[in-house]
N, C-alpha and C positions, 0 to 999 in steps of 0.2 A: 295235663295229667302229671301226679306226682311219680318221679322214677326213683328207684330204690340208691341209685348212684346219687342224686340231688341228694336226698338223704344221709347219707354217709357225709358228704361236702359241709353240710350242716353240721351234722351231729361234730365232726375236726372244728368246725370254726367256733364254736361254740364252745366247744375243748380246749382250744388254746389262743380265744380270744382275737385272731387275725387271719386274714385270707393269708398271707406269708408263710405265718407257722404253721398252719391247715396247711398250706401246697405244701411245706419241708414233709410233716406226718405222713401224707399221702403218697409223695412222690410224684408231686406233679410240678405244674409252675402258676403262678399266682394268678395271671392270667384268667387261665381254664377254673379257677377256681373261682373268680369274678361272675365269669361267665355264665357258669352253674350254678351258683346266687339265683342270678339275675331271671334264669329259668327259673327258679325253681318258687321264686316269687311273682312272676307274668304266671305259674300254674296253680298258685295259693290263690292270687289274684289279691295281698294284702304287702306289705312290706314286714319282713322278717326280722332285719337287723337296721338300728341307727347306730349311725356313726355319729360319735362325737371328738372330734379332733381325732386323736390317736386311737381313741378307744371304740369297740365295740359294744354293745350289749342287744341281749334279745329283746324283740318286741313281746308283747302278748303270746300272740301267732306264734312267733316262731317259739316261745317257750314250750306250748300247746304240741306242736310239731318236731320238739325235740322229746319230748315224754314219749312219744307215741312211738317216734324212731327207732327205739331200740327193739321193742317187740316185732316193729313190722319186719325189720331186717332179718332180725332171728326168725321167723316164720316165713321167710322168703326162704333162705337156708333152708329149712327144715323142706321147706315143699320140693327146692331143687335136688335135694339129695335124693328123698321120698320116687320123683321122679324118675326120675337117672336107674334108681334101684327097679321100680315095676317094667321102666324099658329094657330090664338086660343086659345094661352097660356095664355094672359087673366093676363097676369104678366110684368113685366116693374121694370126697377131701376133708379131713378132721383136722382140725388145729388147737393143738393143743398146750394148754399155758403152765406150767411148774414151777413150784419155789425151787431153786439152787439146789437142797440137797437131794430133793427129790428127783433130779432132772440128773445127777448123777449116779445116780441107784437103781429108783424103780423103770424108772423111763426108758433107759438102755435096754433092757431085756422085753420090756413092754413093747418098744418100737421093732426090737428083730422078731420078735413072735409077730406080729401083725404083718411086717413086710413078708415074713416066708406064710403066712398064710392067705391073704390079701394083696400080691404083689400089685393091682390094679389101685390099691386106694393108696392115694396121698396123704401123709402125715406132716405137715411142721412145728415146730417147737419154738416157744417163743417163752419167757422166763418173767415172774413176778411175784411177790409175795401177797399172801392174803393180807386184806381186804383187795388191792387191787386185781388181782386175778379173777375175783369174783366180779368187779366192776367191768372187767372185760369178759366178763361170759354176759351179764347181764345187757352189755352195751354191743352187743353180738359181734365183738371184736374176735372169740373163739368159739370153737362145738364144746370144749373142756377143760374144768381147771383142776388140775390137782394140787389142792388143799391143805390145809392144818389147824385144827381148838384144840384147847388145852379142857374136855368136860370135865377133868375131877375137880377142876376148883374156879365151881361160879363165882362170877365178881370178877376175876381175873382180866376179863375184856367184855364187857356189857354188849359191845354191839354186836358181838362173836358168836350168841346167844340164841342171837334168833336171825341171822344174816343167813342162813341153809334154809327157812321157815318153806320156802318156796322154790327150791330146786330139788333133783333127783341128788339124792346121796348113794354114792358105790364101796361101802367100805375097801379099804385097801389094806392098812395095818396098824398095827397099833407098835408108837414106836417111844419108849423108855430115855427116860433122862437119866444121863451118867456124870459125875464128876468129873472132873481134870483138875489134876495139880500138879505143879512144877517136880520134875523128878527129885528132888532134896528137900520137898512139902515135906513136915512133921506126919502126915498123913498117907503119903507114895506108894507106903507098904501094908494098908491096909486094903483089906476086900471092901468092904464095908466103911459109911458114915454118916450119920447125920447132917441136915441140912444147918444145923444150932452149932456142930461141932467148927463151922467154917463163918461164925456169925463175924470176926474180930477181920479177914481177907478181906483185901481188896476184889474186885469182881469183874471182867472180861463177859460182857454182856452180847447179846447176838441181835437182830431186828426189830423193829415195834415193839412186833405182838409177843415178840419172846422176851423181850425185857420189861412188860407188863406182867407178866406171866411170874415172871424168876420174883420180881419187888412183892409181889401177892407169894408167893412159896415161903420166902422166906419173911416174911411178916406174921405170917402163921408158924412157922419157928421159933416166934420171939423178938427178930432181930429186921431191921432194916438195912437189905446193901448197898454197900459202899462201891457203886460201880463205878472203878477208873477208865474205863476204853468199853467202848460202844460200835459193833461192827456189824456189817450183813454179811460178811463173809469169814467162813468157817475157819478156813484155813490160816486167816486171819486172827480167828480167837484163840484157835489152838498153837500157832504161833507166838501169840504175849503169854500163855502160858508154859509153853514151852520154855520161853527167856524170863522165867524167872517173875512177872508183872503181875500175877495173879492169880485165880481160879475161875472154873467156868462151870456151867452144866449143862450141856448138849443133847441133844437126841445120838440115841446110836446111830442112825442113820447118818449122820454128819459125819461119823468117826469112820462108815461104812469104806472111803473112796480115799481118805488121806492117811497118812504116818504120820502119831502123832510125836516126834521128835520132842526129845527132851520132856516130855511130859507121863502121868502116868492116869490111867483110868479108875474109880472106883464107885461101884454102887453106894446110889443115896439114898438114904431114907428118909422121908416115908416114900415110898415109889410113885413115881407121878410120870405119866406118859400124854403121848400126843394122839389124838387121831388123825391118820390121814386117809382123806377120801377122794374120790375121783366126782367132779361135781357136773352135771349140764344143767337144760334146760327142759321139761317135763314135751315140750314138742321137740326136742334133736333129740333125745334117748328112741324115740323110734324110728330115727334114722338108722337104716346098717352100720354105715360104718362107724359112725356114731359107738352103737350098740357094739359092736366087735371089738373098738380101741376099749372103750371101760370093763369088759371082759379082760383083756390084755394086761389092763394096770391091777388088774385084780388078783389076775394069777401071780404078777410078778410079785402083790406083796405077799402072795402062799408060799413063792418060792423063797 
């Protein structure tokens, strides 16, 4: 018989190539990860993995048994919570994945509304940017991801497009790109500017998907940027532009949780925002608790 834990063991080893870095992932020890293998192949009744010197790769089989892994997990999930919930246990565990700034913003008020309403369900937090967040809801590493596309300007990231085609979307809010410019910017003391007016700056860029996003903004301006410094971390960008290094253009939600020191804010034109949504899977949304947290994330972004 296949067990859902053999599965997991797999699906790590597969992930990262070795029973080693599988046992570090998992928190176990190499051993028991051996082990579990070797189960998990006497109940395939095929050989899953060759070894070739240092290397691993999947058989067949085991490719076949890793495709399927992810759904069965999540559908385990779903049915144990499912469970839990018609027995009256009145308890539930949602794990929830967030980009940075969201996990400083909406998440916060999201989590103490669910704790004072829900003091039985368990919530944790664990941090990613999309696409990977979505990979770990699909690889039923979480019950939910909350997200970010850029819709007003297709092309921007092609695979961004249609990567929601097949989960529940929860809108959350919709959140506005702002400038930053060094406080003695020629530009500091306006409300107002164009994306054209900043084509000759150097540019303080943020993640991926966001500096795929920013190179298509401003390509449709005219202009191609000249991005000197490339970071995932906010505080970060808004630091080199603080010191004088450059310009940025942020979600307000990033400017939500820090001071931006030495720097100044101004609306850009043409106005371009993000959506963020709260994402599952079309069998966890009828999970409670499931169903409660994406309520939670939803209110926070009304509040």
């Amino acid at each position: 018989m296949i067990e859902a834990r053999h599965l997991r063991v797999l699906r790590a080893v597969a992930r990262t190539g070795s029973f080693s870095a599988a046992a570090r992932e998992l928190g176990c020890t190499q051993p028991a990860v051996s082990q579990q293998m070797k189960a998990l192949e006497q109940s395939a009744g095929t050989p899953l993995i060759i070894r070739a010197g240092r290397e691993m790769r999947l058989t067949e089989a085991g490719q076949a048994l890793v495709r399927h892994a992810a759904g069965i997990l999540a559908g385990l999930t779903a049915a144990e919570e499912e469970v839990a919930a018609i027995a009256g246990l009145r308890a539930g565990r949602v794990r929830l994945v967030s980009f940075p700034s969201g996990s400083s913003t909406l998440v916060p008020t999201a989590l103490a509304a669910m704790r004072a309403a829900h003091p039985g369900t368990a919530v944790s937090l664990d941090e990613a940017e999309p696409p990977r967040s979505i990979e770990m809801l699909r690889g039923g590493d979480c019950e939910i991801a909350l997200a970010f596309r850029y819709p007003e300007v297709p092309g921007a990231d092609p695979a961004a497009e249609s990567e929601w085609d097949d989960l529940v979307v929860r809108p959350v809010l919709s959140d506005r790109l702002v400038g930053l410019v060094p406080e003695e910017h020629r530009l500091a003391d306006e409300e107002r500017a164009g994306f054209a007016e900043l084509a000759k700056e150097p540019w303080i860029a943020g993640c991926p998907r966001c500096r795929r996003h920013l190179v298509t903004v401003c390509e449709r301006a005219g202009f191609t940027p000249r991005i000197d410094f490339a970071t995932d971390d906010y505080p970060a960008v808004i630091g080199l532009v603080g010191a004088g290094l450059g310009v940025a253009a942020l979600p307000e939600l990033a400017l939500a949780s820090v001071r931006p020191k030495g720097a100044r804010t101004i609306q850009l034109e043409p106005v371009v925002q993000r959506e963020i949504v709260a994402l599952t899977l079309p069998d966890l949304a009828q999970v409670p608790a499931v169903a409660a947290m994406l309520d939670q994330l939803a209110a926070a972004g009304r509040r």
